[in-house]
C-alpha positions, 0 to 999 in steps of 0.5 A: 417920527422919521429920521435918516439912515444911521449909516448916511447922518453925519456926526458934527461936533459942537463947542457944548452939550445938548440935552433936551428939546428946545420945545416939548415933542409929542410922544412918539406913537410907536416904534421906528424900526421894526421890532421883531420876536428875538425868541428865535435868537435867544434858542440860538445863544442858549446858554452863553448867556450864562458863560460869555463875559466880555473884555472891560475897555479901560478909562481914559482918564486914571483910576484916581481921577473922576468925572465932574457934572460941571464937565458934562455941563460944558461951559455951562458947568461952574454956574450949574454946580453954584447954583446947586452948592448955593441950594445946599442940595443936590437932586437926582433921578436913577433907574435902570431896565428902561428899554422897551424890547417890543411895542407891547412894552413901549408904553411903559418905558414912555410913562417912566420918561416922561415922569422924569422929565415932567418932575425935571418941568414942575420942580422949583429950581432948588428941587429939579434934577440935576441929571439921571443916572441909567442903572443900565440895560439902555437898550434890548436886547442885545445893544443894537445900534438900530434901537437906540433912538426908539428905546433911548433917544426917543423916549428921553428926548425932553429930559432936560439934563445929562443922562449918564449909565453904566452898561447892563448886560443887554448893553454888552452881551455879544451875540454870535456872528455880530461883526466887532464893529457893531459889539454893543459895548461899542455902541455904548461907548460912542453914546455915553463915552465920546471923547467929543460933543456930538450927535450921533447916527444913533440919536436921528433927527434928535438933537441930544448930544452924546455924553461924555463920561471917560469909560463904561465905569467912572466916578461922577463927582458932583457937589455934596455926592460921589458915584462909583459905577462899575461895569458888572458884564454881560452875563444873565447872572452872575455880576463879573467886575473881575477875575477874582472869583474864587469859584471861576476865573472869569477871563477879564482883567482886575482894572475895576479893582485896581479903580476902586481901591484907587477911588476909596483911597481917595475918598479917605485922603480927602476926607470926603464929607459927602454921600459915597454911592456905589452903583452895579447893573446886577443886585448884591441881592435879590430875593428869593425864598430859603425854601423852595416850598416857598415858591421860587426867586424872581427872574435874578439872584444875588450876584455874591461873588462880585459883592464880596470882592467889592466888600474886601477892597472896601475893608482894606481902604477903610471905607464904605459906601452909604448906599448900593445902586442896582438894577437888573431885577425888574422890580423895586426892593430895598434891603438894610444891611447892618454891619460892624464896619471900623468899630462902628455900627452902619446901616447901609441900604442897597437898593434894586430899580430896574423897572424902568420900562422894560418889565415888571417881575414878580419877587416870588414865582409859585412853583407847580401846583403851590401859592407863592408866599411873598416875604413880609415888609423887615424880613430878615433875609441873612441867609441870602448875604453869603460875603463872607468879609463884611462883619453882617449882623442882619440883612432886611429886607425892609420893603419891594414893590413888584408890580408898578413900574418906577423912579428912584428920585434922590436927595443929598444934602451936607447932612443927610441922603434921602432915596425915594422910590416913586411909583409910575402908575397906568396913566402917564401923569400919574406918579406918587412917592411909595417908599423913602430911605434917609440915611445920616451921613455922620453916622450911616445909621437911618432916621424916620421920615 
């Protein structure tokens, strides 16, 4: 599909937002721009990967402020945000690690695309998406500019509803010699934080307008649900919110502390009666063997330092999210946290979906010569919740699929929180519900479905 330069398109603002297609526009039939093998480059960076963090842009608006779904729908926002409150529900998709690095890959990131926009299609209006929440790593594999409209734009083009993102790693990770002006954070911010409704060069001849989220983490306010999303850096592992690591003083400022303690305190003022989600790019957890006779981990670990941060402002407001959104791990896995929080009992789900397009890895990789042995369905996995705050009874790890690549379709209503993970299989269309978690808002503990 032919587009214009990125650095010859003009950016023209407009009075409202734009998200899908008026028509429905084939699928693309490969990429635009010339992805080549980034091994070359991965050897170069070696392990500054594992050591560069960058700087955390502060919101425009204050850490007690948040960004409604009527503000992203324009002028159309009161009549969206009526019709959802008149439904009595609201229903959203999520998924992270979209992007496809290589043409191999591509297809993948196509079929994940077009489920979630042929659910938006078939669903009655009461049940349709009111829009996606990208768990991050939008683009590989750096965050270059010239691959947003083959890994981003192109694949979405016919989601008809906002799109908004934390970044992942990909998205920020700074490779030496890149000039300031092109650093991928930089990037995501003009695509998913404009301060105006425009196109930008990134988005071609498409004509889905950027988003206007105030900064890399926000809380999206929408009928019956919260989102806290916090930007957990560049790193291949771990998370970094900020420099409160007592291991290692990672150089970046504690604004995203300072915004969280704000938002929980909110929270609690307000008495907010809705589902509080907080969502990161790295997993709290990721499974790995206690043994190494086991096999090995996956492709990412827990990221426990940023955890127990999260977990002791949490403990200081007196409030705690229902569930943990993640991504990062290419894989899907659920885990059921049972804790003693305020005197009570909550079940607290944390949820990992980053095989949104990108790749698929297996939970257990077997070492030399021994057969992985994979954890079996309410494995109690304690060993790999090292907070040290939360009062923890057990961590399970209560399903994965580590094969298919997937959605997270998402259900609120003034009761209940219903998360289900849905499989995209080999053919385009073909899709199905495989795993489900309701929780009851009343009481945080989990119900069968």
């Amino acid at each position: 599909m032919a587009r214009a330069p990125l650095t010859k398109l003009p950016q023209p603002v407009f009075h409202e937002p734009i998200f899908g297609a008026d028509g429905s526009l084939p699928d693309p039939t490969g990429f635009s721009t010339s992805h080549g093998s980034d091994d070359a480059l991965y050897k170069q960076i070696g392990d500054l990967a594992t050591k560069d963090v960058v700087a955390i842009p502060k919101s425009r608006i204050g850490d007690d402020a948040m960004f409604s779904l009527a503000e992203a729908y324009g002028h159309h926002g009161p009549e969206i945000v009526k019709q959802i409150t008149h439904a009595g529900k609201i229903v959203f998709h999520a998924l992270g690690d979209s992007g496809a690095s290589n043409a191999g890959k591509y297809p993948n990131e196509l079929r994940v695309a077009d489920q979630v926009t042929l659910d938006c299609a078939s669903s009655a209006e009461a049940d349709r998406a009111a829009f996606l929440y990208h768990l991050g790593d939008v683009v590989y594999n750096f965050g270059e500019a010239r691959y947003y409209y083959d890994q981003f734009y192109d694949p979405f083009r016919n989601y008809p509803a906002p799109i908004f993102a934390i970044p992942g790693n990909h998205d920020s990770f700074i490779v030496p010699g890149t000039r300031p002006a092109d650093a991928p954070l930089k990037t995501f911010q003009r695509n998913f934080c404009s301060k105006q409704v425009v196109i930008t060069p990134e988005a071609g001849s498409l004509r889905r307008t950027a988003m206007t989220q105030p900064g890399v983490y926000f809380t999206l306010d929408a009928p019956f649900v919260r989102i806290i999303g916090l930007f957990s850096n560049a790193l291949e592992d771990p998370g970094v919110i900020s420099n409160l690591d007592k291991k290692r003083k990672w150089p970046v400022s504690n604004i995203q502390i300072d915004f969280l303690r704000a938002q929980l305190r909110r929270v609690k003022q307000q008495k907010f009666a809705g589902a509080l989600l907080l969502a990161t790019h790295h997993p709290a957890f990721s499974y790995s063997p206690p043994s190494k006779a086991d096999g090995t981990g996956g492709n990412h670990g827990c990221s426990t330092a940023m955890l127990r941060q999260i977990d002791t402002v949490c403990q200081e407001e007196g409030v705690y999210p229902h569930a943990f959104l993640s991504g990062h791990a290419h894989n899907y896995q659920r885990y059921t946290r049972i804790m003693d929080f305020g005197g009570n009992e909550i079940n607290v789900p944390f949820i990992v979906c980053g095989d949104g397009g990108h790749n698929v890895n297996a939970l257990v990789r077997a070492q030399r010569g021994k057969t992985a042995v994979e954890p079996v369905a309410s494995a109690d996995v304690g060993y790999l919740d090292q907070s040290g705050v939360a009062k923890v009874k057990h961590l399970l790890l209560a399903k994965y699929d580590d094969h298919n690549y997937g959605y997270l379709r998402i259900h609120v209503d003034k009761d209940y929180l219903k998360i289900g993970f849905h499989q995209v299989g080999l053919q385009s269309l073909a899709q199905s519900r495989y795993d489900m978690v309701t929780v009851r808002l009343a009481d945080r503990h989990m119900v069968a479905n």
